[in-house]
C-alpha positions in Angstrom: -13.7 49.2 0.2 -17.0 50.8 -0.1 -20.3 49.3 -1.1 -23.9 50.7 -2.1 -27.2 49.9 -1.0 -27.6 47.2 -3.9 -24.3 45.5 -3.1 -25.7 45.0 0.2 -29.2 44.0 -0.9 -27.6 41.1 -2.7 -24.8 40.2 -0.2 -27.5 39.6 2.3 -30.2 38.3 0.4 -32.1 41.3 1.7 -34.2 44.2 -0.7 -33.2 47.7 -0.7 -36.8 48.4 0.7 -35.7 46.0 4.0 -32.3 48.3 4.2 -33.8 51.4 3.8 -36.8 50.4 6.9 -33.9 49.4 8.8 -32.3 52.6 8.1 -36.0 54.4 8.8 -35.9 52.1 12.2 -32.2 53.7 13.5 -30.7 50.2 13.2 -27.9 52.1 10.5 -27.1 54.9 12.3 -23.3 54.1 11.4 -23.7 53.9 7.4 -22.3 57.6 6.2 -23.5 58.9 3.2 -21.8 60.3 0.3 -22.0 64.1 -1.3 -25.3 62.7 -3.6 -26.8 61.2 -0.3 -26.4 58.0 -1.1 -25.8 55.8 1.4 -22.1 54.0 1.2 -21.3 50.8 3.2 -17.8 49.6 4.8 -16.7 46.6 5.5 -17.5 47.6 9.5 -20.8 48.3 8.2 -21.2 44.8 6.8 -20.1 43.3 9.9 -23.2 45.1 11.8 -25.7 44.4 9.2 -24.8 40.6 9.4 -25.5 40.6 13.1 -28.6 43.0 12.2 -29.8 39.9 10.2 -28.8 37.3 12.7 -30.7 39.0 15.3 -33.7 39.2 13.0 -33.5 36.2 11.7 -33.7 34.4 15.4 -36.6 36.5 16.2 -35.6 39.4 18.0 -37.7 42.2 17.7 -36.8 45.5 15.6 -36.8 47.9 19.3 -34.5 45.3 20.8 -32.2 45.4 17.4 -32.4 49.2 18.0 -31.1 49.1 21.6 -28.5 47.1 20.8 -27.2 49.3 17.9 -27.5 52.3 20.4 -25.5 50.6 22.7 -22.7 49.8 20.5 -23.0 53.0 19.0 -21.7 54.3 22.7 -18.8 52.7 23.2 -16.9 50.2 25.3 -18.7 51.0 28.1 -21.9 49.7 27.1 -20.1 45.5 26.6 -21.8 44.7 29.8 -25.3 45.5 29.0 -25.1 44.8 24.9 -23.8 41.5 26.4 -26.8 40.6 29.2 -28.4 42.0 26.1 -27.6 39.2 24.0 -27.6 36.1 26.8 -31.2 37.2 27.3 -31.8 36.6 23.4 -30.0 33.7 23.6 -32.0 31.7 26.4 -35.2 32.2 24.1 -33.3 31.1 21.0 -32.8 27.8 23.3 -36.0 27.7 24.5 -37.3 27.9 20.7 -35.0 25.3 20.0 -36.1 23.1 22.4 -40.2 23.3 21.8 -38.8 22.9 18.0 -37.4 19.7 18.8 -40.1 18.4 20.8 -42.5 19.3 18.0 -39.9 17.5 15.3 -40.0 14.4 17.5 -44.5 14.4 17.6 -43.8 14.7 13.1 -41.3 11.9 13.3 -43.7 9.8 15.2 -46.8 10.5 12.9 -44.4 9.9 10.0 -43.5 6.8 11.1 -47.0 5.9 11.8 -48.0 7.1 8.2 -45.4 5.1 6.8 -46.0 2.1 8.5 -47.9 -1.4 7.4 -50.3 -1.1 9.5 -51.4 3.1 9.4 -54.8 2.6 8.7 -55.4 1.0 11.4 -53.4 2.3 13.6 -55.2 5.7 12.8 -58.7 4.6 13.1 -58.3 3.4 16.2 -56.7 6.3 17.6 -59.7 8.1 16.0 -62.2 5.9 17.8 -60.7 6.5 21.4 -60.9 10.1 21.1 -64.6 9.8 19.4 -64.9 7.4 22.7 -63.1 10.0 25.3 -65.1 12.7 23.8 -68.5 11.2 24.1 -68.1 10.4 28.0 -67.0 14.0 28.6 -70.0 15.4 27.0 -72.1 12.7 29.0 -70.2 14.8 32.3 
């Protein structure tokens, strides 16, 4: 089955301006296009673009996208390097992940703070050690 550029805009929750900068950027070198010159999308296609978007979507940046595409576009020979590709993306995602967490856990804890009893004091006394910690630094 065969699919157009809006069929794909709205399967991925993407605008045809996005697919068409893609296409600018050499991420779509595999999309054919018909006798008008539109372009027409397989199901193959659809499998790329959804890694296309998962790559994007976990930060990877547009030249990497590219050189991945390129190296599919080559063959088998390329699984090797697409895959350090990939494990290299992956370690950041993780890292990401983890500084996400840490930064969930410091919301959580003025949340709970917030939502306690006791917040208001609890926060002005917080505020009062810093004021504190501040003033003998400047005196320094």
């Amino acid at each position: 089955m065969n699919y157009s550029i809006n069929d794909v805009a709205v399967r991925f929750k993407l605008s045809v301006h996005t697919i068409r900068f893609y296409d600018k950027k050499g991420l779509l070198p595999f999309v054919l296009r018909n006798q008008k010159g539109n372009r027409v999308f397989t199901e193959s296609d659809l499998n790329m673009i959804q890694t296309i978007c998962c790559l994007k979507d976990t930060g990877m940046p547009i030249r990497d996208i590219k050189k991945y595409i390129d190296l599919c576009m080559k063959g088998t020979e390329t699984i090797a390097l697409r895959n350090e590709l990939l494990n290299k993306h992956k370690k950041e995602i993780l890292k990401q992940i983890d500084m996400l967490k840490d930064n969930l856990s410091l919301l959580n804890l003025k949340i709970e703070a917030y939502e306690s009893s006791n917040a208001v004091e609890i926060i002005t006394e917080r505020l009062k050690k810093a004021a504190e910690e501040k003033r003998i630094s400047n005196l320094k």
